[in-house]
Z-matrix of the N, CA and C atoms (Angstrom, degrees):
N
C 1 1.440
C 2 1.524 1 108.96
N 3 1.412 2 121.49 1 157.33
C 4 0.965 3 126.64 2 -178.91
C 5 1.291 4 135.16 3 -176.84
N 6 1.496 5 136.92 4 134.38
C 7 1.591 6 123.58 5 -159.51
C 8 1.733 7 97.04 6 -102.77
N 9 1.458 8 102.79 7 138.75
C 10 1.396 9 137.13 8 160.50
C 11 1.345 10 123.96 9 -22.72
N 12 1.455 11 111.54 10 -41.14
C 13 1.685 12 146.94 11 -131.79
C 14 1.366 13 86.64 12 -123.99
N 15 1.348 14 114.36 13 -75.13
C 16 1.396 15 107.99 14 -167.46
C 17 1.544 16 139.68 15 -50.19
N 18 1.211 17 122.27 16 137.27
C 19 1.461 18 120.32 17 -166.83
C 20 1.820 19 113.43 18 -79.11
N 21 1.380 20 110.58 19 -33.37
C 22 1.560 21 109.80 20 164.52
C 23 1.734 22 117.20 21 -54.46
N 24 1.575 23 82.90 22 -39.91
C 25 2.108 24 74.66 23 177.24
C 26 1.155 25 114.35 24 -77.99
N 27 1.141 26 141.95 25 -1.52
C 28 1.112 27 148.63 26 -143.00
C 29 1.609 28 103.02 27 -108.94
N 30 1.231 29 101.91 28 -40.31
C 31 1.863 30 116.94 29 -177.09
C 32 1.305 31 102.06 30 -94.18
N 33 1.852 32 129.66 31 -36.65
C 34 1.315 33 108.76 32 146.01
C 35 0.967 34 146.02 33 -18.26
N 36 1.610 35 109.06 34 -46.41
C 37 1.532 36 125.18 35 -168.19
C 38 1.307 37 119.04 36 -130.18
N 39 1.604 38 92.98 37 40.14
C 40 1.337 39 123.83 38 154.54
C 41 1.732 40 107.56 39 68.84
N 42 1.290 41 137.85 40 2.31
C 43 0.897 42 142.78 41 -158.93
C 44 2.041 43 115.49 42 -85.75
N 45 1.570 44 77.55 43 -19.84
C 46 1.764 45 93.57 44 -178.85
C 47 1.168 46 109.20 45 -115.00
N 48 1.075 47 140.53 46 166.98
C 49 1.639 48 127.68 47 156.90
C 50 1.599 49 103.08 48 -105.73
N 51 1.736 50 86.93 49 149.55
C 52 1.730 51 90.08 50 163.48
C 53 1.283 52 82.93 51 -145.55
N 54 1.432 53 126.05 52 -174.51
C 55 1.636 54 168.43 53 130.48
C 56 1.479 55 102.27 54 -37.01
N 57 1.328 56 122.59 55 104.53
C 58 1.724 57 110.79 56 176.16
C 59 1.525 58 86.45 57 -117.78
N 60 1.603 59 100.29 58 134.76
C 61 1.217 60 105.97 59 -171.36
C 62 1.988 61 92.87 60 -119.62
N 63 1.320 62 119.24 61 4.28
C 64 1.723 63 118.60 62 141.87
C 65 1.204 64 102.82 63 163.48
N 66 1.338 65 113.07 64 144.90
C 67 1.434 66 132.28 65 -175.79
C 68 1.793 67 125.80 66 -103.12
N 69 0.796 68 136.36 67 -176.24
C 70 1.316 69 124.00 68 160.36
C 71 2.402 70 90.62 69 -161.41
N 72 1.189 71 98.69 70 -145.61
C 73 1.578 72 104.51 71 -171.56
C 74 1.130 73 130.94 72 -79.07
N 75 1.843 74 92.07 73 -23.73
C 76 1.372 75 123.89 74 -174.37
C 77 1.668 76 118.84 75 -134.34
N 78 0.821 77 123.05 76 -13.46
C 79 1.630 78 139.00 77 -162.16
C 80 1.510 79 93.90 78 -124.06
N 81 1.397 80 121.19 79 123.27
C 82 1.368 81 126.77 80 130.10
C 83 1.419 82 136.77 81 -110.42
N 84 1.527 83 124.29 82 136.43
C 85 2.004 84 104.18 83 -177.82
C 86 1.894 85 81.49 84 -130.98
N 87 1.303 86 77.70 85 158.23
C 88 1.559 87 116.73 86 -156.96
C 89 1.383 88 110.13 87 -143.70
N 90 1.608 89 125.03 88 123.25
C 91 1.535 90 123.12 89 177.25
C 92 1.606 91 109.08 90 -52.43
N 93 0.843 92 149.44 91 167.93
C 94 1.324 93 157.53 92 -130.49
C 95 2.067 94 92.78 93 -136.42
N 96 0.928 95 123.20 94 109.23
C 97 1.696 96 103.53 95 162.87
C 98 1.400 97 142.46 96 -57.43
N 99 1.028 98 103.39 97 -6.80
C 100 1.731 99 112.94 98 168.35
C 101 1.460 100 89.93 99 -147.50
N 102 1.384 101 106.13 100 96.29
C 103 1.719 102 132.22 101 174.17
C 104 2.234 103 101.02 102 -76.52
N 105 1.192 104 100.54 103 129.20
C 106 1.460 105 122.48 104 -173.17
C 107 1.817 106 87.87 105 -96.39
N 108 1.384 107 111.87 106 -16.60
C 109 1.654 108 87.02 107 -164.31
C 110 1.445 109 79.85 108 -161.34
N 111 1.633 110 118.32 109 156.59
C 112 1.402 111 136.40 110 165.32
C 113 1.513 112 109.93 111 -36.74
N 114 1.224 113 121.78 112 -35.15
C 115 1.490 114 119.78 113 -179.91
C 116 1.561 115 88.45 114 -134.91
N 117 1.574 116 100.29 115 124.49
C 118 1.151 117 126.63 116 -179.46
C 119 1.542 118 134.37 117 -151.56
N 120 1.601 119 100.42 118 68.97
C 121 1.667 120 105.91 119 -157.26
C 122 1.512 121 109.40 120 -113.32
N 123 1.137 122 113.91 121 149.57
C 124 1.494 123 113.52 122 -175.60
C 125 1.748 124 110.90 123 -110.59
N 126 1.294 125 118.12 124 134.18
C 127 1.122 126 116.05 125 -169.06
C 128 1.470 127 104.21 126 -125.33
N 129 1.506 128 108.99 127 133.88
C 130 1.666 129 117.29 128 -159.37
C 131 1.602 130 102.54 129 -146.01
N 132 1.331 131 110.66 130 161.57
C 133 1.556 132 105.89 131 -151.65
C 134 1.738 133 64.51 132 -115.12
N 135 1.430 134 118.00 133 146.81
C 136 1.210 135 137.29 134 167.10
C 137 1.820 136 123.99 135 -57.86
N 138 1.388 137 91.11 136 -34.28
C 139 1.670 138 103.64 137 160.77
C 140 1.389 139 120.75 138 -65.42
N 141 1.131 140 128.65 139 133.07
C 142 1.693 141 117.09 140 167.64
C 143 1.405 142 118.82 141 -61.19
N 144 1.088 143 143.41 142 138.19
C 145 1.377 144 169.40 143 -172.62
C 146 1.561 145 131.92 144 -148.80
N 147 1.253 146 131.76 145 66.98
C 148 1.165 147 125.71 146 178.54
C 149 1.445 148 125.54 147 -14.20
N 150 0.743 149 95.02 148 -34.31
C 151 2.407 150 99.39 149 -163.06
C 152 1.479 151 104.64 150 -177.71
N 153 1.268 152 105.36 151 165.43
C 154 1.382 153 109.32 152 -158.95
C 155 1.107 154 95.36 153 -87.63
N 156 1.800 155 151.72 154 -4.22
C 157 1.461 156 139.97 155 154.63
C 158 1.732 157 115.94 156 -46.23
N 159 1.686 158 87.37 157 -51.81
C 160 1.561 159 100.64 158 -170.15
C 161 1.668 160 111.11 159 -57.22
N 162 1.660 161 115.04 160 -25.00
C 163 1.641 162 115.82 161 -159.93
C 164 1.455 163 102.26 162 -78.05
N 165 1.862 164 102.93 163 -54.43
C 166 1.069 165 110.96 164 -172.93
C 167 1.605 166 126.15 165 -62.63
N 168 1.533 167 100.37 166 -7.20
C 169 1.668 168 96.19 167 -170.65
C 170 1.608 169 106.83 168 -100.33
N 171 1.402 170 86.11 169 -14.85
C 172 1.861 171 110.62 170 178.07
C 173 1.341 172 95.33 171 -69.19
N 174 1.504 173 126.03 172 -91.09
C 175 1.052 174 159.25 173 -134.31
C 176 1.467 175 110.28 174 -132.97
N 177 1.222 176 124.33 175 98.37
C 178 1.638 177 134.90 176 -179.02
C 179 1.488 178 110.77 177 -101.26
N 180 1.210 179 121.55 178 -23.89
C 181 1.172 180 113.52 179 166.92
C 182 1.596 181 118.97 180 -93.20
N 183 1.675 182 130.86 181 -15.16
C 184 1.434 183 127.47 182 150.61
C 185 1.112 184 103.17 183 -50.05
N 186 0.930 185 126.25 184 -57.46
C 187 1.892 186 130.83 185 -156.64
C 188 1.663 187 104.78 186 -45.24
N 189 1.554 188 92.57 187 -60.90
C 190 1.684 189 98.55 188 177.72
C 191 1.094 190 99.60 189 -60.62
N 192 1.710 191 145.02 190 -60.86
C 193 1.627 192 114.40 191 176.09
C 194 1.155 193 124.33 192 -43.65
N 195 1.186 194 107.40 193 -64.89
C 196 1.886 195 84.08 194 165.57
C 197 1.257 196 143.23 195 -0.79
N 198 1.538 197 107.47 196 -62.01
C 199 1.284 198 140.32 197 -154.75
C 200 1.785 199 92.09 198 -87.23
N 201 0.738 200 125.04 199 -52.57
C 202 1.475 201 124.47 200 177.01
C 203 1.427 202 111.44 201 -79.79
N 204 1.221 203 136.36 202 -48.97
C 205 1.337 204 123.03 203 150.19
C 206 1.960 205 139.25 204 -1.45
N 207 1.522 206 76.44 205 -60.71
C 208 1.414 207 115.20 206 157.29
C 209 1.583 208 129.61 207 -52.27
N 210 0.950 209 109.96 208 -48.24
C 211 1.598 210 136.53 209 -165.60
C 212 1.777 211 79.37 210 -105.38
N 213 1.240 212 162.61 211 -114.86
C 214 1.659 213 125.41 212 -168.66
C 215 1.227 214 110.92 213 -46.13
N 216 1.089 215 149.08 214 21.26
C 217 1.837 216 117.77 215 134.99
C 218 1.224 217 108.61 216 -62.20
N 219 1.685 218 106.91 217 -62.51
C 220 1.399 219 118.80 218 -174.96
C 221 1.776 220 125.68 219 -39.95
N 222 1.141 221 92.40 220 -23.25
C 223 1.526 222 102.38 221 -165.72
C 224 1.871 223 88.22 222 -102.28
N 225 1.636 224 122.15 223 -46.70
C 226 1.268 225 101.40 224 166.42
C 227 1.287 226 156.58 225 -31.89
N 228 1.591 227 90.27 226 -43.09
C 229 1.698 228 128.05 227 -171.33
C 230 1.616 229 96.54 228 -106.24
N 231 1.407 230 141.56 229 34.71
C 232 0.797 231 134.12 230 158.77
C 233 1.680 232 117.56 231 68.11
N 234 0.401 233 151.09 232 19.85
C 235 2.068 234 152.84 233 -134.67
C 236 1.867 235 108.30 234 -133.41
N 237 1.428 236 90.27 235 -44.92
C 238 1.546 237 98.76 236 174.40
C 239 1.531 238 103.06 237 -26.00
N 240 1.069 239 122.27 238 -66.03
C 241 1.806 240 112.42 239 -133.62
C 242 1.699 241 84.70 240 -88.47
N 243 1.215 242 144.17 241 -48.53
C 244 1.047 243 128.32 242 166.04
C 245 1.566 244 131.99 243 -66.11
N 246 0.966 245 122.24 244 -11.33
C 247 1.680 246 140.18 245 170.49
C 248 1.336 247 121.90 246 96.63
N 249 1.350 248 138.68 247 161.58
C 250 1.217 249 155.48 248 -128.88
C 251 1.402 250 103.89 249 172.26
N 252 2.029 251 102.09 250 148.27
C 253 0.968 252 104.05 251 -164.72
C 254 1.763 253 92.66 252 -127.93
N 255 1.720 254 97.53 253 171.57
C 256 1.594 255 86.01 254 -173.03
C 257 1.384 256 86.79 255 -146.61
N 258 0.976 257 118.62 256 126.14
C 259 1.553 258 133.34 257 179.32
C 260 1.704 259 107.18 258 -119.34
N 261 1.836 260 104.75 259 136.80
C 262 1.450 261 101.67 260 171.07
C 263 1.797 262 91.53 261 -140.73
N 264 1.545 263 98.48 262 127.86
C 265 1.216 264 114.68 263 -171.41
C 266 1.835 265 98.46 264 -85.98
N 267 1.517 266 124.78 265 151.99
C 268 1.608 267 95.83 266 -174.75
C 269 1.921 268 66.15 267 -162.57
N 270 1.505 269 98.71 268 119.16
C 271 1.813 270 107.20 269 -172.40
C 272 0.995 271 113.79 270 68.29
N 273 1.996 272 95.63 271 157.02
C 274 1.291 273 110.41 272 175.65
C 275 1.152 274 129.93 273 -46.57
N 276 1.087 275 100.13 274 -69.55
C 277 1.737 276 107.56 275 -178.06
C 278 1.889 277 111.01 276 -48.86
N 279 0.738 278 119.23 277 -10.20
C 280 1.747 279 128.67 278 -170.61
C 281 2.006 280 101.57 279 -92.98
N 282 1.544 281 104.78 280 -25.23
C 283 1.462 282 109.45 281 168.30
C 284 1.660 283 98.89 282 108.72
N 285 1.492 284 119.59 283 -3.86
C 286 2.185 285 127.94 284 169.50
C 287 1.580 286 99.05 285 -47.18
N 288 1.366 287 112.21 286 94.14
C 289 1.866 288 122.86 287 157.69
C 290 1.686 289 101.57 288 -72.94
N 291 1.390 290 132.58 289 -41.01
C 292 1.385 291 110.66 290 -163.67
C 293 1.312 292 79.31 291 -134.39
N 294 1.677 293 107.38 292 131.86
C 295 1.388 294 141.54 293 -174.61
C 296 1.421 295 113.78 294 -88.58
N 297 1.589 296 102.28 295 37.81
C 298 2.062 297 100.85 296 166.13
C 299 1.542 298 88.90 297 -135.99
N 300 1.302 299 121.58 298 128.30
C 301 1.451 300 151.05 299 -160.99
C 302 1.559 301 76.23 300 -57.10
N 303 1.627 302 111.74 301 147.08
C 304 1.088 303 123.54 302 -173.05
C 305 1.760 304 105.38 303 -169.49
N 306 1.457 305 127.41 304 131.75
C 307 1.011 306 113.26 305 166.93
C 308 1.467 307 113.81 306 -122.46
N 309 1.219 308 126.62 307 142.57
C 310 1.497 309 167.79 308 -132.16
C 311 2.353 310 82.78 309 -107.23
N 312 1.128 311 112.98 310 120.09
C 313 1.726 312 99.46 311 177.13
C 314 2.050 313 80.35 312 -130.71
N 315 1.268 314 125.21 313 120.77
C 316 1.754 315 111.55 314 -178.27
C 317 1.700 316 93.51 315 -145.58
N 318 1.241 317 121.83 316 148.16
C 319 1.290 318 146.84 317 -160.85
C 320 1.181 319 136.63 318 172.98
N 321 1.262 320 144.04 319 -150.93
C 322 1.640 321 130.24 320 -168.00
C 323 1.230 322 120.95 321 70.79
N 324 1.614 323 123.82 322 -15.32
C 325 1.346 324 117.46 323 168.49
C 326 1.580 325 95.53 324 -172.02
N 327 1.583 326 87.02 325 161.88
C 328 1.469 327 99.10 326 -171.13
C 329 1.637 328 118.27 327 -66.57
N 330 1.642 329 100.24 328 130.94
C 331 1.609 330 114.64 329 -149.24
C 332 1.366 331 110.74 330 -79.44
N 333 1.631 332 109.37 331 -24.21
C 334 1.836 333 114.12 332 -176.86
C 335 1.886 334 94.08 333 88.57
N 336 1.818 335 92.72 334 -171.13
C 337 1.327 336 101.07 335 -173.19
C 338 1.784 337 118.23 336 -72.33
N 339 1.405 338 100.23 337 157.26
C 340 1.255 339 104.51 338 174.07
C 341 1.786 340 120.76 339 -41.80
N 342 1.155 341 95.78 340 -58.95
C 343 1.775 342 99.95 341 174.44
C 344 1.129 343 94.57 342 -130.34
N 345 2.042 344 106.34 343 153.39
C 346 1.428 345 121.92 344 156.36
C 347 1.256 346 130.08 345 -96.33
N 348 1.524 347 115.14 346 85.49
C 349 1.517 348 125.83 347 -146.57
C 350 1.789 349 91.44 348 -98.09
């Protein structure tokens, strides 16, 4: 499945370019274009999914790919042994600009606090 509109499906289906830094059947991650951190890849389930409520209630076993997906970037891009962070934005108010569940994997240097409240 997949929306028209959306810019993740869009590079799915080859229509955009990104940086794929590894794929599998269902999972793609991609460097991020305005990188927040030395390692800055976004990891997106090839299916459309609004937010990470909608994936996981859909699909519980994507989710966990995801989730490991994630965990080899980290280990790709070197970051593992010093740590990495993984953020999934899910709604507005939470700060989600593009509405297909997506997680944020960023590292290479020390990240600071969780939020800047």
């Amino acid at each position: 499945m997949t929306d028209q509109d959306c810019v993740f499906c869009k590079i799915v289906a080859g229509e955009l370019p990104s940086t794929k830094v590894r794929e599998t059947e269902r999972v793609l991650a991609f460097r991020d274009i305005n990188p927040k951190a030395p390692t800055h890849v976004m990891v997106i389930p090839k299916d459309h999914y609004a937010n990470v409520a909608e994936l996981s209630r859909s699909d519980p076993a994507l989710a966990g790919e995801l989730l490991a997906a994630a965990a080899d970037v980290a280990d790709d891009d070197g970051v593992s042994e010093d740590g990495w962070r993984l953020l999934a934005n899910s709604g507005r108010n939470a700060g989600q600009e593009v509405f297909h569940v997506h997680l944020h994997v960023f590292g290479g240097k020390p990240l600071g606090p969780m939020l800047a409240v």
